[in-house]
C-alpha positions as CSV (number, residue, x, y, z in Angstrom):
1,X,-101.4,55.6,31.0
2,X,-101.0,58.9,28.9
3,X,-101.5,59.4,25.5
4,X,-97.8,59.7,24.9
5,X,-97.6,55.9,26.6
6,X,-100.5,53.1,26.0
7,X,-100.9,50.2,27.9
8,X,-99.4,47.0,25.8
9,X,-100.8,43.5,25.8
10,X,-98.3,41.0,24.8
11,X,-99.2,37.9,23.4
12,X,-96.2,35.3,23.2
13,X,-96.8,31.7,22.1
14,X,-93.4,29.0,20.8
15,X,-93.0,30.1,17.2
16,X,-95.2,33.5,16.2
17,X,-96.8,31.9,13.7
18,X,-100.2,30.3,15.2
19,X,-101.7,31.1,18.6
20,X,-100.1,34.2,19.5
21,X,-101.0,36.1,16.1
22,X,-104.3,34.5,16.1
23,X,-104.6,36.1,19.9
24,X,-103.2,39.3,18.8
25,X,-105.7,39.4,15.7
26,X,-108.6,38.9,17.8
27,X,-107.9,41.0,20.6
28,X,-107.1,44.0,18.7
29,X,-110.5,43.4,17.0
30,X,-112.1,43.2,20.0
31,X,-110.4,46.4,21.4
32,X,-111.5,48.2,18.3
33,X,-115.3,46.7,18.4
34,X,-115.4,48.8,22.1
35,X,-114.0,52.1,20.6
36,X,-110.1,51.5,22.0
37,X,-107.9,52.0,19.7
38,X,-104.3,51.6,19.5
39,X,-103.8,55.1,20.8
40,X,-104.9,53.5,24.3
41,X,-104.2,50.2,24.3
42,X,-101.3,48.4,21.8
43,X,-101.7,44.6,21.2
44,X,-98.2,42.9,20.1
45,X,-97.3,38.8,19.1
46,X,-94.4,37.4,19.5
47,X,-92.6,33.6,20.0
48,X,-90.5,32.4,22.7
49,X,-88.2,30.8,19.7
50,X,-86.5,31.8,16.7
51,X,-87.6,28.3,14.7
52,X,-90.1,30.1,13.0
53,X,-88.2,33.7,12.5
54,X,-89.6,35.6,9.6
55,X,-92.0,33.2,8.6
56,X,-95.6,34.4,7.9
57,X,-98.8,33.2,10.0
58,X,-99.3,29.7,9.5
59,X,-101.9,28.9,6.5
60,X,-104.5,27.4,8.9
61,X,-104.4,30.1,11.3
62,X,-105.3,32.2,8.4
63,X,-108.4,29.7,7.3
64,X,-109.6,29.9,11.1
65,X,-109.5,33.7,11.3
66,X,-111.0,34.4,8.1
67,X,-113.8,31.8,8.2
68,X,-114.7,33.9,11.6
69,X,-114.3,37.1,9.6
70,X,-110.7,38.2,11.0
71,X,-108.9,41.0,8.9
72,X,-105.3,39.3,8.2
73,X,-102.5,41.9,8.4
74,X,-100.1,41.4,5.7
75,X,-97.5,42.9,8.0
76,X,-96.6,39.7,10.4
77,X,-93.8,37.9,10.6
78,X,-92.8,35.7,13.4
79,X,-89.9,37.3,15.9
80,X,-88.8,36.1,19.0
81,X,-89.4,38.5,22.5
């Protein structure tokens, strides 16, 4: 690892929309809580299928997350690997 070149967790679920952003959310919370930020270590989601392609994280994903105090980025929508 360099600074030019962080590691990359991937997290890949079906669809994009549920487990894999919820696992992306977390971990890179997690990361941050332990001081390593996204200049060391990039977390990514993605799905294994384009069902869900450019649809937004799925409503109770975002009721889970935020009831356990999760920032929701505004950014995601599901893609396929």
């Amino acid at each position: 690892m360099t600074q030019q070149h962080p590691y990359t967790v991937m997290t890949v679920c079906t669809g994009n929309i549920c487990r894999s952003p919820m696992a992306e959310i977390i971990l890179r919370a997690e990361f941050e809580s332990r001081g390593i930020g996204e200049d060391r270590v990039r977390v990514l989601s993605s799905g294994v299928s384009d069902e869900e392609y450019g649809h937004p994280i799925d409503p109770r994903a975002v009721r889970v997350l935020r009831a356990d105090g999760y920032e929701i980025p505004t950014h995601h929508f599901a893609h396929r690997v």
